[in-house]
N, C-alpha and C positions, 0 to 999 in steps of 0.2 A: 614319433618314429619308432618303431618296432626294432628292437634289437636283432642281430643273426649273423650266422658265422657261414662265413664260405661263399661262394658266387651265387648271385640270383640263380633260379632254373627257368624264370620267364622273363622275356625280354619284350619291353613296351614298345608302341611304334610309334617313332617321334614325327612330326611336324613336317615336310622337306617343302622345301620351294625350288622355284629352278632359278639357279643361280642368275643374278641379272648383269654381269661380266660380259658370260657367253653365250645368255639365252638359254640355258641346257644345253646345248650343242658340245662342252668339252675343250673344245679348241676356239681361240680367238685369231685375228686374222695375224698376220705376222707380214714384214717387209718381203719374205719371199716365199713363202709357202705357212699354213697355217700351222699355230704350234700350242699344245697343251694349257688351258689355263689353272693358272694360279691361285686363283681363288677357289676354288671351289673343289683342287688338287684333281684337273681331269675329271668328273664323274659328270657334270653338271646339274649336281644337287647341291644343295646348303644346311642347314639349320633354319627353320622357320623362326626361331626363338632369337637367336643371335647374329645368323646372317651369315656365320661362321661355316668351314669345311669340315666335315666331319672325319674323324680316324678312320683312317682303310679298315679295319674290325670292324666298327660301328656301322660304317657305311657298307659292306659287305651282307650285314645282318640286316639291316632297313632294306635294302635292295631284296634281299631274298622276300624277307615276310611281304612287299608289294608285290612280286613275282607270284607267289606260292596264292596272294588271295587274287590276283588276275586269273592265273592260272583257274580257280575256283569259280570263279566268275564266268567265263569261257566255257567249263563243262555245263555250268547250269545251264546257259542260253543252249548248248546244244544239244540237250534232250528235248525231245521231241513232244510234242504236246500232246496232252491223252483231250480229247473229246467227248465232250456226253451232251444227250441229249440226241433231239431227232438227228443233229449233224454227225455224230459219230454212227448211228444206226445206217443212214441213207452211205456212209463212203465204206463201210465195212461190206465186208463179201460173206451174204446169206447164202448163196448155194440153191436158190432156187430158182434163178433164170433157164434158158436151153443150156445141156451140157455144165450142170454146175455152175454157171456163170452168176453173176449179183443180178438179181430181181431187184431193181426200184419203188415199181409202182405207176411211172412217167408215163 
């Protein structure tokens, strides 16, 4: 182990399961209305490792970095697909039908 002084500046992303308490859901059913679980301190994540709640910091931090690569994730699928070949030739607009319009060929 490497010696160093002062707080990491990268933070690794741990293991999370969903807790098996409350399903992920957060809340377990209660006598009269549903109410916050305990295990897992409300989030309905755990520790893959230990099984254990993680610290509201920690858990705040693993929440984002899954956020931030969802997030990432999302934009990729929604750009729009470049096409080559005949199929991107035939849906582009050549300008040479009547009035400027797309010429085919058809």
């Amino acid at each position: 182990m490497k010696k160093s002084h002062g707080p990491a500046f990268s933070v690794t992303e741990l293991d999370l399961v969903k807790c098996t308490i409350c399903r992920g859901r957060a809340f377990v059913a209660g006598i009269f209305s549903p109410r916050p679980c305990m295990q897992c301190n409300a989030s309905g994540w755990v520790s893959a490792d230990t099984g254990e709640a993680l610290s509201l910091e920690v858990l705040v931090t693993q929440l984002g970095i899954r956020l931030q690569a969802a997030e990432r994730q999302i934009e990729k699928l929604k750009r729009p697909v470049l096409m080559s070949g005949p199929a991107a030739q035939y849906e582009q607009n050549n300008r040479r039908g009547a009035g400027g319009t797309n010429y085919t060929g058809d």
